[in-house]
VEXROVO-269085 format. One record per atom (N, C-alpha, C): x, y, z; residue in one letter. Coordinates in steps of 0.2 Angstrom, whole numbers, plus 5000, padded with zeros to 4 digits. Each point is the difference from the previous one (the first is absolute). Layout:
XYZa/...
***
This chain:
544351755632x/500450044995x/500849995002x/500650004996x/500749985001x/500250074998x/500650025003x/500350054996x/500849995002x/500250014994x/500649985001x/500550035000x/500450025003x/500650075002x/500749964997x/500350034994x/500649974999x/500750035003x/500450015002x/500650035000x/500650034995x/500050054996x/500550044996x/500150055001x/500850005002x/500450065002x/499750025006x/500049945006x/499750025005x/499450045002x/499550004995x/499550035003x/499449964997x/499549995002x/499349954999x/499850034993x/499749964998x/499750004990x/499449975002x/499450024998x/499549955001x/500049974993x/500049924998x/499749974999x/499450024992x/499949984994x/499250044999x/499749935000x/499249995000x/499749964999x/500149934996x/500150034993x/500149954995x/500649965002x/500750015006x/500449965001x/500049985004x/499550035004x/499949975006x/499449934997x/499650004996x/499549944998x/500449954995x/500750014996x/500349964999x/500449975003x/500250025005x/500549975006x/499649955006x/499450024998x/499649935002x/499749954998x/500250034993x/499749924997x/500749974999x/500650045001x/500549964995x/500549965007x/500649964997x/500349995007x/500250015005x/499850025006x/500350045006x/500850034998x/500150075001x/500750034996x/500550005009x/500550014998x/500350025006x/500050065004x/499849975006x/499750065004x/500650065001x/500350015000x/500850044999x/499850074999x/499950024992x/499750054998x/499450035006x/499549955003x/499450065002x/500049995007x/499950065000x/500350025009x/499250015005x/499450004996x/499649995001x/499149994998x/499849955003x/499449964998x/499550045006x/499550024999x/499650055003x/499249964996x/499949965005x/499249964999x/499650035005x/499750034997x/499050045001x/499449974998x/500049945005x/499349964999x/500149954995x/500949975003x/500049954992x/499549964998x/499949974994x/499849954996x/500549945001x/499749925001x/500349975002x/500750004993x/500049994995x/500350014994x/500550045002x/499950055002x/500750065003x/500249985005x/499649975003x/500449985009x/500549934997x/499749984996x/500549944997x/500550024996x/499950054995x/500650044996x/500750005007x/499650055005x/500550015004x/500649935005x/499549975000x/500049955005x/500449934995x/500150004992x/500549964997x/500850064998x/499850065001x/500650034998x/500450015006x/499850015005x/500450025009x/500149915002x/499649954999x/499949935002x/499950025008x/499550015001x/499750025009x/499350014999x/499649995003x/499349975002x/499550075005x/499950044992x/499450075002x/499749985008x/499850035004x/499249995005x/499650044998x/499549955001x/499350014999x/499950055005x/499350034998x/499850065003x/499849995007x/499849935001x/499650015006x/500849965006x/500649964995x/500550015005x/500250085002x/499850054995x/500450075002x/499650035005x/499649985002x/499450045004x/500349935005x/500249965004x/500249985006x/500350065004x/499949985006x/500250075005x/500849955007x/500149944998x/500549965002x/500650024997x/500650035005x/500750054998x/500049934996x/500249945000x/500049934996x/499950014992x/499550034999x/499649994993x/500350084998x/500350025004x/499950074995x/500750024999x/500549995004x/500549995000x/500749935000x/500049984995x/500349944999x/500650014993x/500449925001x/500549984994x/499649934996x/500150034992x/499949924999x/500250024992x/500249934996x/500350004996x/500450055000x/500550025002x/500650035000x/499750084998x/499450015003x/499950095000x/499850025007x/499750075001x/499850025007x/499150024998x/499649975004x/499550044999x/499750035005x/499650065000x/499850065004x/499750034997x/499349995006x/499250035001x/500050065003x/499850054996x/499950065006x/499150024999x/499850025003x/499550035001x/499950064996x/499750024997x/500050074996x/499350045001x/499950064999x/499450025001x/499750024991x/499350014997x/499950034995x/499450035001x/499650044996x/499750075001x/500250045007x/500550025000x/500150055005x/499850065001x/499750024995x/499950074998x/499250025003x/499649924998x/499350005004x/500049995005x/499549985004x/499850015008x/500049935002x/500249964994x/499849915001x/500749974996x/500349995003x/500949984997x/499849935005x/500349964992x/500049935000x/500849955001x/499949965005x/500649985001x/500149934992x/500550014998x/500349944995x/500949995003x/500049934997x/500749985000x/500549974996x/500650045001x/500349994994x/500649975001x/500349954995x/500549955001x/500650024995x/500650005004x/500750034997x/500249925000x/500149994995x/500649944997x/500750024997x/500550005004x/500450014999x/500649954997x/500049984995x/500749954998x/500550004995x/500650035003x/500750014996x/499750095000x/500150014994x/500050044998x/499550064998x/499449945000x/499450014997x/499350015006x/499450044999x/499650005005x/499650004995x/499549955006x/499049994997x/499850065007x/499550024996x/499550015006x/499449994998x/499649975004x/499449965000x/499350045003x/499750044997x/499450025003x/499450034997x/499250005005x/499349994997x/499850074999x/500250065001x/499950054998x/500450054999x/500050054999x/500450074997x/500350075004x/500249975005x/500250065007x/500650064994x/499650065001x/500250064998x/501050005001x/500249985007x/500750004997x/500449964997x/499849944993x/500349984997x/499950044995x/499450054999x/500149994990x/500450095004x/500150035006x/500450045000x/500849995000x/500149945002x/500749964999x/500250014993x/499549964996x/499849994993x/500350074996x/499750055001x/499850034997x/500950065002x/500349995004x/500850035002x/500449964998x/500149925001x/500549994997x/499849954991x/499550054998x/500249984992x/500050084997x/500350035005x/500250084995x/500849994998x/500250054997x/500449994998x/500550015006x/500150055002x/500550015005x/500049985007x/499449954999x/500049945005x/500649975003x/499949995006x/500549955006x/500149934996x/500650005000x/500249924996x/499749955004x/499949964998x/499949925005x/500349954995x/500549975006x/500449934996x/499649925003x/499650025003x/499849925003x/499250025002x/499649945002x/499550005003x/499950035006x/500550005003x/499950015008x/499850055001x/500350064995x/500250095000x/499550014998x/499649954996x/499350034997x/499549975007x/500049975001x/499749975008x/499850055005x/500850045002x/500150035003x/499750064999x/500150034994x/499750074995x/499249975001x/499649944999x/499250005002x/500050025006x/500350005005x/499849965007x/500250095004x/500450034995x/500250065004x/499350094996x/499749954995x/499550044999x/499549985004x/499849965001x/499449975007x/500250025003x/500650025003x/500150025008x/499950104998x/500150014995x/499950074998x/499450035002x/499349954994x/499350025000x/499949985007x/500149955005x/499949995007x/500150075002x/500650034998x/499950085006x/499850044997x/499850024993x/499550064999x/499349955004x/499749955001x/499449985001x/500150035009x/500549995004x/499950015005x/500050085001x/500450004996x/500050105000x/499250024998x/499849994995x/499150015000x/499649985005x/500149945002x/499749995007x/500150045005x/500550005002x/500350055006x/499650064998x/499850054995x/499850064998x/499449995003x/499649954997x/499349984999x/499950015008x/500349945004x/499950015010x/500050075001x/500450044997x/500350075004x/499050044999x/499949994994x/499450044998x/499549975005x/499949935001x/499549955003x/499950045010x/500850005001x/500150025006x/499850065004x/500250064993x/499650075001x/499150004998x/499949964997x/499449985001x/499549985009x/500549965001x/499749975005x/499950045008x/500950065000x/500150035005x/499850074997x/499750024995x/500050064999x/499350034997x/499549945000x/499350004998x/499650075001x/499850044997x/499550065004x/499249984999x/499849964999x/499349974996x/499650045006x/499550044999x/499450025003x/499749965004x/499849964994x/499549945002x/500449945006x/499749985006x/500349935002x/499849964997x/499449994994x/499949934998x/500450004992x/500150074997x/500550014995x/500849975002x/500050035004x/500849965003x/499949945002x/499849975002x/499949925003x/500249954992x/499550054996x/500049954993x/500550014996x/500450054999x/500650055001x/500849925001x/499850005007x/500449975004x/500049904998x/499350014999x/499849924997x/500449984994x/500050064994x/500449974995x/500850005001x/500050045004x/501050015001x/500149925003x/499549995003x/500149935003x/500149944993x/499650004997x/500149964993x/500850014998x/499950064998x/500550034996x/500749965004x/500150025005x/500549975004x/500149935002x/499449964997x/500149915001x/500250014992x/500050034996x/500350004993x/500749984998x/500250055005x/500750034999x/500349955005x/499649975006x/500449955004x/499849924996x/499750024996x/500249914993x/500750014996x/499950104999x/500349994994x/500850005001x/500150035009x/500649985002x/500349935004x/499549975001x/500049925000x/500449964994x/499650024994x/500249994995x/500950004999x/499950075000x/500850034996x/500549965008x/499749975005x/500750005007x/500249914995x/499349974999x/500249944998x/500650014993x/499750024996x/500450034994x/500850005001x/500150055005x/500650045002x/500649935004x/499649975004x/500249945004x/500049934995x/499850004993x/500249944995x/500550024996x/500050084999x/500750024999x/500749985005x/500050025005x/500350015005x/500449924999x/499749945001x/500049945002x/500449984991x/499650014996x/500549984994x/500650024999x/500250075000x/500750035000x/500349975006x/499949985005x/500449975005x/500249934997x/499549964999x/500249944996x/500449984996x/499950054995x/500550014993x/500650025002x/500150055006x/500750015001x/500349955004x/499749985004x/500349945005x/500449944994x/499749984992x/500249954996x/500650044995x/500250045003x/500749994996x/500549975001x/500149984993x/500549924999x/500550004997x/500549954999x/500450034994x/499849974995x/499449984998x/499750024991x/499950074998x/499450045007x/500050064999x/500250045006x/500450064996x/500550035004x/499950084999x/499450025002x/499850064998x/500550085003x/499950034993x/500550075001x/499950055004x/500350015003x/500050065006x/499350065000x/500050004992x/499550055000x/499349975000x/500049944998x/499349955001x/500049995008x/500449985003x/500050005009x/499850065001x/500250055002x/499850085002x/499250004999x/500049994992x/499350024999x/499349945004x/500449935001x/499549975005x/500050025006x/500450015004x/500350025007x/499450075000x/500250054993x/499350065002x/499249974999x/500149974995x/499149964998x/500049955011x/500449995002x/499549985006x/500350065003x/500050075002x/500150035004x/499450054998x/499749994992x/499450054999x/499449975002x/500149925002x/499349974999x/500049995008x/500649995004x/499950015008x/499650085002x/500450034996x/499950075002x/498950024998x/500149984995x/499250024998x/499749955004x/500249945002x/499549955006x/499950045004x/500550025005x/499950055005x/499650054999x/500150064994x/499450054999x/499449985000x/499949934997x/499549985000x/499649975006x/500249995004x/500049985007x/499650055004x/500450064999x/500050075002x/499250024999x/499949994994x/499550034997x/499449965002x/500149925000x/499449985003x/499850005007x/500850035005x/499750015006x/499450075000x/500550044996x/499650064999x/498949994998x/500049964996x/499549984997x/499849975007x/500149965003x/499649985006x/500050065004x/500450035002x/499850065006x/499650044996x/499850024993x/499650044998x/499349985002x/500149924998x/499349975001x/499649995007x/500549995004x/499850025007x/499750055001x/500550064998x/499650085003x/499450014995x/500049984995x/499350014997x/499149955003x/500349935002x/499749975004x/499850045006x/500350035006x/500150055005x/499750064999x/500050034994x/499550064997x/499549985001x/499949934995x/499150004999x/499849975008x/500349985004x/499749975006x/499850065003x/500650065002x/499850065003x/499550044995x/499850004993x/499450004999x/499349985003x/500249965001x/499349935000x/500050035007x/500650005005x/499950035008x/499650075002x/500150054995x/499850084998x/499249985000x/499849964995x/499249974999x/499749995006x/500249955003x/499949965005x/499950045008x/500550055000x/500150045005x/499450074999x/499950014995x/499250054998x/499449975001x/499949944999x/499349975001x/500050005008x/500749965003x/500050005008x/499950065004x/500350064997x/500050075003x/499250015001x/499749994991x/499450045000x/499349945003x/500249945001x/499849985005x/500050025006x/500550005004x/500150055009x/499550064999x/500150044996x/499950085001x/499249994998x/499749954995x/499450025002x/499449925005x/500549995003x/499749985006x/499650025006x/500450055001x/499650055004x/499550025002x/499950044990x/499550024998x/499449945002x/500149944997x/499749975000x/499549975009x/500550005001x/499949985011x/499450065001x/500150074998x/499650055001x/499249994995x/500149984996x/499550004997x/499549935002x/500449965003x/499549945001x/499649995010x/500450075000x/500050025009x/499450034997x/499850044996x/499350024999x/499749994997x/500149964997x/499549954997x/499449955003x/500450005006x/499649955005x/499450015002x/499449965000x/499350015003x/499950005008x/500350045001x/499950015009x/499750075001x/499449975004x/499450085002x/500550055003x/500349995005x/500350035003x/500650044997x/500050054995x/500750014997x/499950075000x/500350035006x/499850094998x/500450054994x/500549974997x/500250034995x/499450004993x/499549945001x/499650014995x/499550045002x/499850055006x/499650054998x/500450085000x/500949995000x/500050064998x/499950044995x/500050064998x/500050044994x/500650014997x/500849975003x/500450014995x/500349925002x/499649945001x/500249944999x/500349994994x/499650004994x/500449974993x/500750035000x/500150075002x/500550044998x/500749965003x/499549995007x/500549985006x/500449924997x/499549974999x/500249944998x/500450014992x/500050014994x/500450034998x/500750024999x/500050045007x/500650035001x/500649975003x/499549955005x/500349945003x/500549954995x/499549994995x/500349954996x/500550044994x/500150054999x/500650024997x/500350025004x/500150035007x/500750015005x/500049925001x/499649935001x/500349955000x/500249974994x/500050014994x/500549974995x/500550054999x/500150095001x/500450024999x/500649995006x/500350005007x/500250005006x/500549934997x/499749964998x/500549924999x/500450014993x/499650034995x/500550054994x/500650054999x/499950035006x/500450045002x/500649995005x/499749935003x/500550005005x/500449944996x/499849964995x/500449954993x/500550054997x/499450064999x/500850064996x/500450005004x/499950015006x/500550045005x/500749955000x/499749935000x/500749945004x/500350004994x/499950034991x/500249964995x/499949944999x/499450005002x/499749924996x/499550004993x/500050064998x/499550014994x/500550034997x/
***
């Protein structure tokens, strides 16, 4: 799909269909007018549309998926291009990393990308209002995408961050009756929390391919382009939001690991709880046992078996010797 953003009166126009399917079949027009081409899983036909009206050479999808600062950050035919990492379903428990490529040249931006992350058709959807933020160049529209990414980046971490607080009061605040209710309890928080340390994996990459682009884009000012005070400011804070939410982010998966630990640590002092009952109630009825096998024995000579309160005796024997090692476990605080 192409969509194409023109510029009048300083504010974006989208384009409608039918001129957008004439303008590809006819001869590439002067790129002047559009301020920006927006390719979503082009067809090679539109990656060509584009690629005779800018005269610069689309990348292929599986160049934009290269992980080498080389491939994702470079100059060639007199424009800039920049791969950033993007995330999409964020909403689900399973956000998928895609990569999207800013071409920037003169005046005009491409952006090149395989699926539909929520903060462009939010971009989208602000600056085609009416009393929308003017943009005179590509760059401003670049920056306006890259500063809504960095926006849904920190509601994501802000909901994560809620979700740990809940996981954590879960984990330190359990009352479960049951030890094998709570163990299971404590199993899924274990899940749950390798969840949350993908889905922060995720967003730290995201944040740090931000990070890495704005750097480079600012580092290239030149005297062709010579961006306005208020375009610098707005970069200078897009890497000040994207340092900053790295570091939150960082925070939160240390956090995510020390939950994971005490959670671990719970279920072992469970499993220890277990372990320490079978050992106890083994001791305490050994005793018993030693007495019962003492008279058990076929020896003629046993005067307790002809007395009249032997069974009793014997007996009693064997519950003051499993009680006496019971009592004296209660006593140290070992049970």
């Amino acid at each position: 799909m192409l969509r194409i953003y023109l510029r009048e009166a300083e504010r974006l126009v989208l384009r409608n269909d039918s001129e957008i399917a004439s303008a590809q079949t006819a001869v590439p027009e002067v790129a002047a007018p559009v301020l920006w081409y927006d390719l979503v899983s082009p067809t090679s036909a539109e990656s060509r549309h584009v690629e005779q009206a800018l005269r610069l050479s689309i990348p292929t999808r599986d160049e934009m998926e290269e992980i080498e600062l080389s491939a994702r950050l470079y100059q060639e035919d007199g424009a800039e291009f920049m791969t950033l990492t993007a995330l999409t379903n964020l909403d689900s428990g399973e956000p998928m990393k895609t990569p999207v490529t800013f071409i920037l040249k003169g005046t005009t931006l491409v952006t090149v990308r395989y699926a539909d992350p929520k903060p462009f058709l939010a971009f989208v959807h602000r600056a085609l209002r009416v009393n929308a933020q003017g943009y005179s160049c590509g760059e401003e529209v670049m920056i306006g995408v890259i500063e809504s990414i960095v926006d849904r980046m920190a509601d994501v971490l802000e909901r994560i961050g809620n979700e740990i607080d809940g996981i954590s009061r879960e984990v330190f605040r359990s009352k479960s009756a049951s030890s094998t209710k709570k163990t299971q309890n404590l199993q899924s928080l274990i899940e749950q929390l390798g969840q949350k340390g993908d889905f922060l994996s995720g967003v730290r990459e995201s944040l740090v391919s931000i990070s890495r682009l704005v750097a480079y884009h600012a580092a290239l000012e030149t005297q062709q382009r010579k961006p306005s005070k208020e375009v610098r400011q707005r970069v200078k804070m897009v890497q000040r939001d994207a340092s900053s939410l790295g570091d939150h982010a960082a925070f939160l998966s240390g956090k995510v690991n020390f939950l994971l630990d005490a959670t671990l640590g719970l279920i072992n002092l469970e499993q220890n709880q277990i372990i320490k009952i079978f050992t106890v109630a083994s001791v305490v009825f050994l005793p018993p046992t030693l007495v019962a096998s003492v008279y058990g024995m076929n020896f003629e000579s046993m005067p307790e078996l002809r007395w009249d309160i032997g069974y009793p005796w014997a007996m009693m024997l064997m519950v003051a010797s499993a009680a006496l090692p019971f009592l004296y476990f209660k006593r140290r605080g070992w049970l």
